[in-house]
C-alpha positions as a Markdown table, in Angstrom:
| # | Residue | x | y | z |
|---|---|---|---|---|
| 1 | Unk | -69.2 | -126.0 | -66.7 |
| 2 | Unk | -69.5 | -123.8 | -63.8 |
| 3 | Unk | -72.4 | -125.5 | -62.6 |
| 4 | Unk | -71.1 | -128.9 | -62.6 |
| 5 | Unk | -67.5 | -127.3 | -60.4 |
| 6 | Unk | -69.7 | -126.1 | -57.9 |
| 7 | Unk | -71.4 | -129.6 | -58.0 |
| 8 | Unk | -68.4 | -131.3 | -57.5 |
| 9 | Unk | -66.9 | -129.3 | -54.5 |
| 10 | Unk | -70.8 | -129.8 | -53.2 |
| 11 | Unk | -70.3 | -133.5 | -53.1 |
| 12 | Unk | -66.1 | -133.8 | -51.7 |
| 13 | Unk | -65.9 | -134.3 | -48.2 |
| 14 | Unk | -65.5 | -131.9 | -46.2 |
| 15 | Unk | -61.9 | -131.4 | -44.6 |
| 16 | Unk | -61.8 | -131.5 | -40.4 |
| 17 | Unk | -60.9 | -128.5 | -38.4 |
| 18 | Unk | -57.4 | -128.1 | -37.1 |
| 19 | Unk | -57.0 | -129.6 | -33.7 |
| 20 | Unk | -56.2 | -127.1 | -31.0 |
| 21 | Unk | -52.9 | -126.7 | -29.6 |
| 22 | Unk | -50.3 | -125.2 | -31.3 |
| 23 | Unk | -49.9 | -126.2 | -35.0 |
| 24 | Unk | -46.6 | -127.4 | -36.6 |
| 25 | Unk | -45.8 | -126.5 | -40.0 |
| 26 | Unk | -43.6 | -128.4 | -42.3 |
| 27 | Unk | -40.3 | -126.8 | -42.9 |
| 28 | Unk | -40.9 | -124.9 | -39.3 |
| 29 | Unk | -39.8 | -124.5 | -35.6 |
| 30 | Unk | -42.5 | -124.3 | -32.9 |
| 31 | Unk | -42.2 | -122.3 | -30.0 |
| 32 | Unk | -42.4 | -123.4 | -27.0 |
| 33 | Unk | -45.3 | -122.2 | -24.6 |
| 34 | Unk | -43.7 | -119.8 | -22.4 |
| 35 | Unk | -44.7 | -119.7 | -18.5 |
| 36 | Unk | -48.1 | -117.6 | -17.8 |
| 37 | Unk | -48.2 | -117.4 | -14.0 |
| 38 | Unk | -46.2 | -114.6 | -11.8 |
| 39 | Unk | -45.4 | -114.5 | -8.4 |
| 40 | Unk | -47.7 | -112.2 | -6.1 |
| 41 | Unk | -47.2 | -111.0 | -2.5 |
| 42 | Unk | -49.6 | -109.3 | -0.6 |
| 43 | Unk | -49.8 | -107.6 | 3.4 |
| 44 | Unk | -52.7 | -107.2 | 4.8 |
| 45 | Unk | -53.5 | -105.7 | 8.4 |
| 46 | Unk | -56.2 | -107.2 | 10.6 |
| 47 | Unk | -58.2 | -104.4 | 12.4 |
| 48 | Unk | -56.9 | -103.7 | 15.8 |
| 49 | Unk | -58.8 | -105.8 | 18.5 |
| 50 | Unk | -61.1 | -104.0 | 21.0 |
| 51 | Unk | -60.0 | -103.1 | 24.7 |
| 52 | Unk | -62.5 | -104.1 | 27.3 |
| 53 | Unk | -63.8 | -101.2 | 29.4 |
| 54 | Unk | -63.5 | -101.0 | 32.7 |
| 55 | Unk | -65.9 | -98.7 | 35.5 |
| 56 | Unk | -64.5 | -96.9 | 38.6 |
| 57 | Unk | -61.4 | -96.1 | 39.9 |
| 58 | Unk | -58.4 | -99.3 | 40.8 |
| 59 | Unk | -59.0 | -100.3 | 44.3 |
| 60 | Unk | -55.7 | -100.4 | 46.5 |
| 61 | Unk | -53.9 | -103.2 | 45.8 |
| 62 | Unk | -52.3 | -105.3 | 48.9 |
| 63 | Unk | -50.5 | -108.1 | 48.4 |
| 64 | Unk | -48.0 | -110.5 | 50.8 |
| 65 | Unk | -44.1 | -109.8 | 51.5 |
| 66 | Unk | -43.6 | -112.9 | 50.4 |
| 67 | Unk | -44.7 | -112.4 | 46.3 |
| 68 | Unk | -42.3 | -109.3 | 46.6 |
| 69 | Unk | -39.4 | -110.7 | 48.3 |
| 70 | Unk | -37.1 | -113.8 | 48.2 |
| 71 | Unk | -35.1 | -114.9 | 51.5 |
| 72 | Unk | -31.7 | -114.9 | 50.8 |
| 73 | Unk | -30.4 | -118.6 | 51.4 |
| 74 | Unk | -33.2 | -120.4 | 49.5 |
| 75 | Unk | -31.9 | -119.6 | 45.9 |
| 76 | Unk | -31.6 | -122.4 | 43.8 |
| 77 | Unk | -28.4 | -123.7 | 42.3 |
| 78 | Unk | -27.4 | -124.8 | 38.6 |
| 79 | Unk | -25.6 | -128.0 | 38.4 |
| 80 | Unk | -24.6 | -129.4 | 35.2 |
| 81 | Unk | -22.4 | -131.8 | 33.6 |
| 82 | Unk | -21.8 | -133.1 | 29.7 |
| 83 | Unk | -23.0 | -136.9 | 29.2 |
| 84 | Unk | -24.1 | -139.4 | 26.9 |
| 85 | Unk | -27.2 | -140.4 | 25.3 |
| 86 | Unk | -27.1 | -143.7 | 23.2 |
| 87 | Unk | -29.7 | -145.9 | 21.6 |
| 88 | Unk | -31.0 | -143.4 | 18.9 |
| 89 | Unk | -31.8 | -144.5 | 15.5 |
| 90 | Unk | -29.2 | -143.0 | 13.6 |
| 91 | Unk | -30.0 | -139.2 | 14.8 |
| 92 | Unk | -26.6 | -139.1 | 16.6 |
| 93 | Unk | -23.5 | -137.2 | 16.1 |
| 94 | Unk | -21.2 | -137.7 | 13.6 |
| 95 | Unk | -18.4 | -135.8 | 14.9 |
| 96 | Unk | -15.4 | -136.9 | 16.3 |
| 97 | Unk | -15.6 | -136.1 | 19.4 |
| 98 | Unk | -18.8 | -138.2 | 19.9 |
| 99 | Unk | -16.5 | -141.6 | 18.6 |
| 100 | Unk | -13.8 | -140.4 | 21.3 |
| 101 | Unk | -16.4 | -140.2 | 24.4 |
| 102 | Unk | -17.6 | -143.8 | 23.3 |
| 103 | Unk | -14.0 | -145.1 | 23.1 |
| 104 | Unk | -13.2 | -143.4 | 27.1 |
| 105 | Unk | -16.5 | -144.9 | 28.3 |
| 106 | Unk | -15.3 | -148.3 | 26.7 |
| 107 | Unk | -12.1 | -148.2 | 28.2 |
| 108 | Unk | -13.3 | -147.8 | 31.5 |
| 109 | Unk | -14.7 | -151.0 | 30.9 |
| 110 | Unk | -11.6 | -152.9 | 29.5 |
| 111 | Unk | -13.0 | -152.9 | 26.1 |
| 112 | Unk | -10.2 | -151.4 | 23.5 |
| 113 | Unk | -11.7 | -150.3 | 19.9 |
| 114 | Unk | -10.5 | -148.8 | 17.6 |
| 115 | Unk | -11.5 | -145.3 | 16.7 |
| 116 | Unk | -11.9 | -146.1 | 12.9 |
| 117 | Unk | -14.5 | -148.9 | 14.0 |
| 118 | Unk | -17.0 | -146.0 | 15.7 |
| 119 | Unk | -18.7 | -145.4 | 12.4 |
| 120 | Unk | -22.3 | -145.6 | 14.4 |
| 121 | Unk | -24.8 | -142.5 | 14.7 |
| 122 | Unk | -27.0 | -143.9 | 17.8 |
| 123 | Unk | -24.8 | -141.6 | 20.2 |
| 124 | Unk | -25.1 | -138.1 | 21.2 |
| 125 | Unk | -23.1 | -135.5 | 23.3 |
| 126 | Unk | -25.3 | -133.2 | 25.7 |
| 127 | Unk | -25.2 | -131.2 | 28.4 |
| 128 | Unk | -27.6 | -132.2 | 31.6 |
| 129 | Unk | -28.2 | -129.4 | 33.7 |
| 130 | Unk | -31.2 | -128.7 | 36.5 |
| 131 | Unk | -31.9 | -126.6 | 39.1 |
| 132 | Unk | -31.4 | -128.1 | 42.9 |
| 133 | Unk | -32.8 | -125.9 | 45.7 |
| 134 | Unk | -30.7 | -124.9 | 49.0 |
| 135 | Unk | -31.4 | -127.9 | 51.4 |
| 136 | Unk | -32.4 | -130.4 | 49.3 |
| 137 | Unk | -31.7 | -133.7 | 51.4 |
| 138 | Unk | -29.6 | -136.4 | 49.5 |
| 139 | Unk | -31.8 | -138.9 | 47.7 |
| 140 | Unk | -34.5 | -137.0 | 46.5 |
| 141 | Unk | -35.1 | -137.3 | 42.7 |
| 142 | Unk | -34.9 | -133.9 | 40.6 |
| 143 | Unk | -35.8 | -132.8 | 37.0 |
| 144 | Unk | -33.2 | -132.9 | 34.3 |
| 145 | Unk | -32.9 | -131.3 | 31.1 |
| 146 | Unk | -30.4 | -132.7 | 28.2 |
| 147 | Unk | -29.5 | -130.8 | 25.1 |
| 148 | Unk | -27.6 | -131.6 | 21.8 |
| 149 | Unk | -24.3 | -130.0 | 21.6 |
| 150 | Unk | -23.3 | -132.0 | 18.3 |
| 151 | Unk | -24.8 | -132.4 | 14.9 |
| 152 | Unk | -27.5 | -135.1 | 16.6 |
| 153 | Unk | -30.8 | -134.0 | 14.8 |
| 154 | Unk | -32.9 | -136.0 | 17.3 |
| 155 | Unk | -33.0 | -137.2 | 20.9 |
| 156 | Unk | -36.0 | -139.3 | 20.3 |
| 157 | Unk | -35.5 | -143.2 | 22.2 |
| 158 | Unk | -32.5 | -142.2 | 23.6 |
| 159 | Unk | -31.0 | -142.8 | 27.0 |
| 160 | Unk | -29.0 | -140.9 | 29.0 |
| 161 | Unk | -26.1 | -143.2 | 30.6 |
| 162 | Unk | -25.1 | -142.6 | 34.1 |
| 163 | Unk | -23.7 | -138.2 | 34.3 |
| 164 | Unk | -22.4 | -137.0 | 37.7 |
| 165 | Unk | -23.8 | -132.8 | 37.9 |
| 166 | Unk | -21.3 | -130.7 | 40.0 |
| 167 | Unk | -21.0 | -127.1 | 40.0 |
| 168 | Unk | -19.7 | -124.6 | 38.0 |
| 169 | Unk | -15.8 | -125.8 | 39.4 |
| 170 | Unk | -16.4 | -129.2 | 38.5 |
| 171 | Unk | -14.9 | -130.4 | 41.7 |
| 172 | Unk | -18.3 | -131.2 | 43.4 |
| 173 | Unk | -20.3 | -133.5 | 42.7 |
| 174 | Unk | -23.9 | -132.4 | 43.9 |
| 175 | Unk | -26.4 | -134.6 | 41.7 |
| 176 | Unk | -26.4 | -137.0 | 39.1 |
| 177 | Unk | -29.0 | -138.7 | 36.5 |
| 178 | Unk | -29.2 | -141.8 | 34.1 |
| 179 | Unk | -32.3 | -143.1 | 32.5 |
| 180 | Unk | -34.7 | -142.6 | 29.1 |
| 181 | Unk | -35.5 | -139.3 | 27.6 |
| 182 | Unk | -38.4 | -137.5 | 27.2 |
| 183 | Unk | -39.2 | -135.5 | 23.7 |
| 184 | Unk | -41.8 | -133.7 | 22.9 |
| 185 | Unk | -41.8 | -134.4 | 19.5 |
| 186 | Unk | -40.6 | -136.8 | 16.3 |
| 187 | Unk | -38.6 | -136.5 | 13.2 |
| 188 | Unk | -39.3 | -138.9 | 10.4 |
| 189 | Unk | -37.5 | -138.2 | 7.3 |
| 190 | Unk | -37.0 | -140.3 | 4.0 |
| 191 | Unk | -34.6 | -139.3 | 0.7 |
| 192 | Unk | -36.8 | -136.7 | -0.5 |
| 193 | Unk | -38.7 | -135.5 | 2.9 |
| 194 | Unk | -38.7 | -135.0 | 6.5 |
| 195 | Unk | -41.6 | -134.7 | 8.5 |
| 196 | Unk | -41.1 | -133.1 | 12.4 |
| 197 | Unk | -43.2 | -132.1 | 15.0 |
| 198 | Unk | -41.9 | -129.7 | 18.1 |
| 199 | Unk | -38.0 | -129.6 | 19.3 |
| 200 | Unk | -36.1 | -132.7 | 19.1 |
| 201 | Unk | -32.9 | -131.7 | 20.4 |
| 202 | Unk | -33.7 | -130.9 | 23.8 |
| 203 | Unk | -35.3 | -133.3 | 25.9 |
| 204 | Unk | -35.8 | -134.0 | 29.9 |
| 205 | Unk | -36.0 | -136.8 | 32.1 |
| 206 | Unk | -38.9 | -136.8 | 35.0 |
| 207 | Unk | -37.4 | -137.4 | 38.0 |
| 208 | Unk | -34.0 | -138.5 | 35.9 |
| 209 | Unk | -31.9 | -136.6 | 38.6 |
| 210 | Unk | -30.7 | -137.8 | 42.2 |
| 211 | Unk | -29.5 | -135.0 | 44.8 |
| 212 | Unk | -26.2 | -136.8 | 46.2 |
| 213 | Unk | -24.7 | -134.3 | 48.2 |
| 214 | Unk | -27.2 | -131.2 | 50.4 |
| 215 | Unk | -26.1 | -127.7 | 49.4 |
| 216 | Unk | -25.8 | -126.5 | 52.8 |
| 217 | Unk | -27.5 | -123.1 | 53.6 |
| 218 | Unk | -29.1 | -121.1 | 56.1 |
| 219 | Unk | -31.7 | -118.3 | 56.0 |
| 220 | Unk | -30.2 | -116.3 | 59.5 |
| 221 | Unk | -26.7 | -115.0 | 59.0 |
| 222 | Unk | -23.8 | -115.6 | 61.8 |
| 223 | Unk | -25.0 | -111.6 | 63.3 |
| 224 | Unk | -28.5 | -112.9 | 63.7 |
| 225 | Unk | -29.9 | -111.6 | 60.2 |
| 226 | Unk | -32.8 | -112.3 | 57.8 |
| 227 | Unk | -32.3 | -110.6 | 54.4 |
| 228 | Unk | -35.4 | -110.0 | 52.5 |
| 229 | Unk | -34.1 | -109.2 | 48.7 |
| 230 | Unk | -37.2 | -107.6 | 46.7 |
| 231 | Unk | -37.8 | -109.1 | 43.4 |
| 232 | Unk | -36.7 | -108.1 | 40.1 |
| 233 | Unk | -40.5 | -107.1 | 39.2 |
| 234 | Unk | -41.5 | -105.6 | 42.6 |
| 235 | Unk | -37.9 | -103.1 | 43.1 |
| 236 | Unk | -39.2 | -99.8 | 44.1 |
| 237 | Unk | -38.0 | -98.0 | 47.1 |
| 238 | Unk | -41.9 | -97.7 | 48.3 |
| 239 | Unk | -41.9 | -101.2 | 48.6 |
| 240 | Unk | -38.8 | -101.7 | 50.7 |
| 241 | Unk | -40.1 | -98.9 | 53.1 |
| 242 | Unk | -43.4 | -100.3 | 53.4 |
| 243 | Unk | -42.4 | -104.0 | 53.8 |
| 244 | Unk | -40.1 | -102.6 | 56.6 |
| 245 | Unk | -42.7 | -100.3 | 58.2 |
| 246 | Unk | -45.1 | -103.5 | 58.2 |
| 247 | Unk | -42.8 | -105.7 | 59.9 |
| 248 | Unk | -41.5 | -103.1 | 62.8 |
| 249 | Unk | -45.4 | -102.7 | 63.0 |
| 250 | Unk | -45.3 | -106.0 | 65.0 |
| 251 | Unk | -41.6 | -106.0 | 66.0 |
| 252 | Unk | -40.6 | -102.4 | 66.6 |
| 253 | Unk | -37.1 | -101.9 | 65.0 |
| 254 | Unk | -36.7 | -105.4 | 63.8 |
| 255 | Unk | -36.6 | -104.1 | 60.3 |
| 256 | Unk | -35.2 | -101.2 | 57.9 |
| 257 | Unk | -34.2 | -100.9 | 54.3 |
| 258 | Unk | -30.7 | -101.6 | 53.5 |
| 259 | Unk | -29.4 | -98.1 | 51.6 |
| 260 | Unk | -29.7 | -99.6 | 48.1 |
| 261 | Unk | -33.1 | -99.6 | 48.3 |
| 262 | Unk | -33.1 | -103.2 | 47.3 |
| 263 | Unk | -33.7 | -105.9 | 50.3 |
| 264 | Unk | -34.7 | -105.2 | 53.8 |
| 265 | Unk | -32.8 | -106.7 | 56.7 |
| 266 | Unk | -34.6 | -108.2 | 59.7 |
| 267 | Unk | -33.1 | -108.6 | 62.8 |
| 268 | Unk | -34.2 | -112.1 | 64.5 |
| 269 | Unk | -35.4 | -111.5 | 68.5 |
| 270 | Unk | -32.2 | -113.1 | 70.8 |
| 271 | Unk | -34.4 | -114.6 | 72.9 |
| 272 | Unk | -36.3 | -116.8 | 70.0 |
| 273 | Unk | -35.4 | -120.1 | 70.3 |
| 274 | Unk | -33.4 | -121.8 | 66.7 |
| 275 | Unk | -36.2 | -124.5 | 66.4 |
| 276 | Unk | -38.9 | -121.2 | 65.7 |
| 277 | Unk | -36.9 | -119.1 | 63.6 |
| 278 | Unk | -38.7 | -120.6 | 60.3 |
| 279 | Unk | -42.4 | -120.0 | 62.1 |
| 280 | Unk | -40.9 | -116.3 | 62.8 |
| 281 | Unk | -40.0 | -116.0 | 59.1 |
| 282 | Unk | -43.1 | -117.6 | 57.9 |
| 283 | Unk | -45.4 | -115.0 | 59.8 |
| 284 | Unk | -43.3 | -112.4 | 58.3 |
| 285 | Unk | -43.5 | -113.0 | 54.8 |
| 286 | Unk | -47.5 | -113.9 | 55.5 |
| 287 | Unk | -48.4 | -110.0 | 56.1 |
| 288 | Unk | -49.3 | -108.1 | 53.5 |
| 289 | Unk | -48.3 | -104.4 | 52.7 |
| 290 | Unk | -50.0 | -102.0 | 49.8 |
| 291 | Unk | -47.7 | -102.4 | 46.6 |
| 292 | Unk | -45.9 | -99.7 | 45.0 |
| 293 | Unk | -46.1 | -100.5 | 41.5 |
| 294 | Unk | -43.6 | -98.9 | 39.1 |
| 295 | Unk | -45.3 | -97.4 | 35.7 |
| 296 | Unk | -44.2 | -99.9 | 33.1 |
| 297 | Unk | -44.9 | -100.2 | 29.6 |
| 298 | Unk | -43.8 | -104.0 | 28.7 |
| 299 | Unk | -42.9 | -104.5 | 24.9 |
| 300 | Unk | -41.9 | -107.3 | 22.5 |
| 301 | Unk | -41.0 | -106.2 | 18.9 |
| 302 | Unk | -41.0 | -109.9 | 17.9 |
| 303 | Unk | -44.1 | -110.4 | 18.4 |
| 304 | Unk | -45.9 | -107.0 | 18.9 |
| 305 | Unk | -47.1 | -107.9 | 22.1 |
| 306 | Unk | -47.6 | -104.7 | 24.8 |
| 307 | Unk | -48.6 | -104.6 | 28.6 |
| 308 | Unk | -49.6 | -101.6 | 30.0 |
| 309 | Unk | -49.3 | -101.4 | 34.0 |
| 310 | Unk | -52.1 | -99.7 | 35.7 |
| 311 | Unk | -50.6 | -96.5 | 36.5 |
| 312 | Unk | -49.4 | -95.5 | 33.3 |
| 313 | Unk | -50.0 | -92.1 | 32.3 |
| 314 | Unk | -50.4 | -89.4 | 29.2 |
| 315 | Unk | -49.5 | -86.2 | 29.1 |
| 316 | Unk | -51.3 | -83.9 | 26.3 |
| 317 | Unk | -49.8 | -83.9 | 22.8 |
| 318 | Unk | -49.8 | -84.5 | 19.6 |
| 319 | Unk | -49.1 | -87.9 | 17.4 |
| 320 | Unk | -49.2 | -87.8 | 13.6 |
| 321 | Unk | -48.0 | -91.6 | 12.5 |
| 322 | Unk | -47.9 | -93.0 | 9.3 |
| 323 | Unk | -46.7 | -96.4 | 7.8 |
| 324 | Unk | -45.0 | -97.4 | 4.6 |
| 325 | Unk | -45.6 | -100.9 | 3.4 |
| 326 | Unk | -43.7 | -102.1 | 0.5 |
| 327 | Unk | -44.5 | -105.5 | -1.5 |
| 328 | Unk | -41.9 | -107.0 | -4.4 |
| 329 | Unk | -42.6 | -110.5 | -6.4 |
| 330 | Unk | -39.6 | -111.5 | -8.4 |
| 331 | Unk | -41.6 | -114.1 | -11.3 |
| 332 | Unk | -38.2 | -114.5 | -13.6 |
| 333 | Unk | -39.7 | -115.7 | -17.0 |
| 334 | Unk | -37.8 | -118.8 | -19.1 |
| 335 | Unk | -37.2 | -118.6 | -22.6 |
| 336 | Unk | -36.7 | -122.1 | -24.0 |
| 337 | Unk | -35.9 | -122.3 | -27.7 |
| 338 | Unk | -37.6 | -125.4 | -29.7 |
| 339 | Unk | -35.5 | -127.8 | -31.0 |
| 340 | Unk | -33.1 | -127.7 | -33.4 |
| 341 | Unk | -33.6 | -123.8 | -33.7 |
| 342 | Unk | -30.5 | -123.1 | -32.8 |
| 343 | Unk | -31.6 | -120.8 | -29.7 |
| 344 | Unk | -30.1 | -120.0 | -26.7 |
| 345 | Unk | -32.1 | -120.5 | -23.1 |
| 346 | Unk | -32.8 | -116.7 | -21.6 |
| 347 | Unk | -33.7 | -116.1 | -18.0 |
| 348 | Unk | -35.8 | -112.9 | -18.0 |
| 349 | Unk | -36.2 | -111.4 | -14.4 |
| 350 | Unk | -39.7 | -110.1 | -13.6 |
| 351 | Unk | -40.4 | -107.7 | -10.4 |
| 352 | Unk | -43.4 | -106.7 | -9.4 |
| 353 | Unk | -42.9 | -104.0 | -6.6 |
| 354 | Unk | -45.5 | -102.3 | -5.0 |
| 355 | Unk | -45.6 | -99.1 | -2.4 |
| 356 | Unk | -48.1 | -98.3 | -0.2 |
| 357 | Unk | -48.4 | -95.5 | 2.0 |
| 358 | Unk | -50.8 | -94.8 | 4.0 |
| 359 | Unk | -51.9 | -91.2 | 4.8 |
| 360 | Unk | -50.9 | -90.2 | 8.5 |
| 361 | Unk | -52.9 | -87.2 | 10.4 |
| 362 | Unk | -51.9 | -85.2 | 13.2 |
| 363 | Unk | -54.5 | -86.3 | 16.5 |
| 364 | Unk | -54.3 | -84.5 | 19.5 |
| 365 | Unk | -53.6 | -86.6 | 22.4 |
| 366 | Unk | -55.6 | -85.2 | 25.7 |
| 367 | Unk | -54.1 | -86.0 | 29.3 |
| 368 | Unk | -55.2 | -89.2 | 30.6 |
| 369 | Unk | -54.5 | -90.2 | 34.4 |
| 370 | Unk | -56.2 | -94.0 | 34.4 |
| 371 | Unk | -55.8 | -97.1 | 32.5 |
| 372 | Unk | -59.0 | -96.7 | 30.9 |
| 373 | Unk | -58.2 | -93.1 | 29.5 |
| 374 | Unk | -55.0 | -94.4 | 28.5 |
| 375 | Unk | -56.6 | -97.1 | 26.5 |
| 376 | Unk | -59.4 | -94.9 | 24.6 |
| 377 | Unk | -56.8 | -92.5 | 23.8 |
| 378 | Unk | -54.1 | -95.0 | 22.2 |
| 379 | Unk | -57.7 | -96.2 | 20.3 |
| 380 | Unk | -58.3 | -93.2 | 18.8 |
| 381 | Unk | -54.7 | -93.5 | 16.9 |
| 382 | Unk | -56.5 | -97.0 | 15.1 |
| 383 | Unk | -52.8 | -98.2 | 14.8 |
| 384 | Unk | -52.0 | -102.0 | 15.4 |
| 385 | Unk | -50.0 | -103.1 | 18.0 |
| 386 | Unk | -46.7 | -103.4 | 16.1 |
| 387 | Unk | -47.3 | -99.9 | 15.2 |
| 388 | Unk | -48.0 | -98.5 | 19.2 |
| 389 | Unk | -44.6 | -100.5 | 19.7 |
| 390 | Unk | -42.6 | -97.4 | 17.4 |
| 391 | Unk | -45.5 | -95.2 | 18.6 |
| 392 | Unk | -45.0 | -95.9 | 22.8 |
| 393 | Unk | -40.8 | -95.7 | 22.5 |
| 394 | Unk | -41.5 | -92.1 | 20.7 |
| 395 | Unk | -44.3 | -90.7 | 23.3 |
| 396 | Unk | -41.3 | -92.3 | 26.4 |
| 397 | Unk | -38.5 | -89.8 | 24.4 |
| 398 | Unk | -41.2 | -87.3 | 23.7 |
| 399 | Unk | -42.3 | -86.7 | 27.5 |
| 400 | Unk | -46.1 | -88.0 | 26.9 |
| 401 | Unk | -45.3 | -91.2 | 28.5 |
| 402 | Unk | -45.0 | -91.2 | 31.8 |
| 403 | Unk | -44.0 | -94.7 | 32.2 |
| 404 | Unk | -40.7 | -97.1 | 31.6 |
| 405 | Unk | -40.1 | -99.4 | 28.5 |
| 406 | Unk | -39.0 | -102.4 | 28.9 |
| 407 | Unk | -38.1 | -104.5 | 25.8 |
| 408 | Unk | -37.9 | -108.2 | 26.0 |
């Protein structure tokens, strides 16, 4: 009898594996497949970039008066004035103010609408603005600029209409400008996306602007004067001295450095006719004078950007610098109950945190009198150049820097 039970489960088919995936059971509740993947963050740190190397001592450096200085009386002068730029493809404002500008500008034409009936987006309220320098003749066509100062998300295929530019009064009219804009971009957007390349809220017009009324100006003053006022960049008091010393070289006691240490005054010769005063100016500003170049250390924490002048210097010290960098993922986790369990749905919150720091030695800094010692030295540190940023202010309030900061 045995023989024949084994013979018969010999000869019954055979029964199929499960399939995979998760089994349901009668009488049962599956569970649902709860998320598997977690949020990571990393930071990583490329290795600093190498300075090039440079042989011999810096020659003396020379350069013309006239990349130090600026004549006073050829400044240029910000106009501005708030206008309109229509035609857009529903990128406008939707403010009221932009329905009350359209409803002025209509009036002026004997067309009276409603306010209610301005329910269009193809206008825009900006502000044009651009820079006219001192003598410009009437007539001669000028850059403008136009930005948004609404909701309008783009200026793309607008035109600006007709904007009169006067100064900062509003009484005179100096310029004004009309015509298409010019954006160096696009915005596309559907219901669910927008696509957009480069600014499309400020825009400019080429040649958009026509000077209407010459701001009047003269380089000599009513005593017979010509102001040289050094540049922001170029402010020492060596340069003043030299740039004066350099010009009573060929006119003696033409020239000395007003007592702020800023601008140089020249005195124009009585018996030079008016018509030659500009060649007189002119063969001024072409001599050159040896530049006194103030130590500077340029920083920019936004983007860790540093420019070292050429006559920065170290004193000998001692650096020990270290960083801390810290990483956290949140992954929160989603517990959905099955159906007809009865569950609730749980958020679970997830962190991954991570610290990291790294292990900072004390280096000896030597003196260092050139560029290129300056350079090997900071190298040594093998920190990045966000990290000589924190490094440079502390050496400056330290005494090893012999140089000034300046942050942009």
């Amino acid at each position: 009898m045995i023989h024949l039970l084994i013979l018969a489960l010999a000869q019954s088919p055979s029964v199929p594996p499960p399939p995979p995936g998760p089994q349901v059971w009668t009488g049962s509740v599956e569970a649902p497949r709860q998320p598997e993947t977690v949020s990571r963050t990393g930071y990583a740190s490329a290795p600093p970039f190498a300075a090039a190397s440079t042989t011999g001592r810096p020659a003396e450096f020379r350069s013309r008066i006239d990349r130090l200085v600026g004549v006073r009386g050829l400044e240029d002068n910000a106009v501005s004035g708030i206008g309109l730029v229509v035609g857009l493809a529903g990128t406008g404002d939707s403010i009221d103010a932009a329905k009350k500008l359209v409803q002025n500008l209509l009036l002026t034409r004997n067309i009276h609408v409603n306010l209610q009936d301005l329910e269009s987006k193809n206008v825009a309220i900006v502000e044009v603005s651009t820079q006219l320098p001192a003598g410009l003749k009437p007539g001669r066509r000028v850059d403008v600029t136009v930005s948004t100062i609404g909701d309008a998300t783009s200026l793309v295929g607008g035109v600006l209409l007709f904007t009169e530019l006067s100064d900062p009064t509003g009484r005179v009219v100096y310029a004004t400008a009309s015509g298409p804009v010019t954006v160096g971009g696009f915005q596309a957007s559907g219901q669910a996306g927008t696509a957009k390349k480069n600014h499309t809220t400020v825009g400019t017009l080429p040649e958009g602007g026509k000077v209407e009324r010459e701001i009047e100006t003269s380089i000599v003053s009513e005593h017979g004067l010509v102001h040289l006022d050094l540049l922001a960049q170029r402010d020492g008091l060596g340069n003043a001295v030299r740039i004066a010393e350099s010009i009573n070289a060929a006119y003696p006691g033409a020239a000395f450095a007003l007592p702020d240490g800023r601008a140089v005054e020249v005195q124009v010769p009585l018996d030079l006719a008016q018509r030659e005063i500009v060649t007189f100016v002119h063969g001024l500003l072409a001599r050159e004078v040896e530049v006194d170049v103030v130590p500077r250390v340029v920083v920019n924490e936004r983007t860790g950007t540093i420019v070292l002048g050429g006559n920065v210097r170290l004193r000998p010290g001692a650096i020990a610098h270290g960083s801390i960098t810290v990483t956290i993922a949140e992954s929160p986790v989603v517990s959905q109950p099955g159906p007809f369990s009865g569950g609730q749905t749980v958020v679970t919150p997830r962190t991954d945190l991570g610290v990291d720091e790294e292990a900072g030695r004390l280096v000896m800094i030597p003196a260092a009198v050139t560029l290129r010692d300056v350079v090997e030295v900071l190298d040594v540190l093998g920190a990045t150049p966000r990290e000589l940023v924190s490094i440079l202010e502390s050496m400056a309030q330290g005494g090893l820097l012999e140089a000034e900061i300046r942050r942009m």
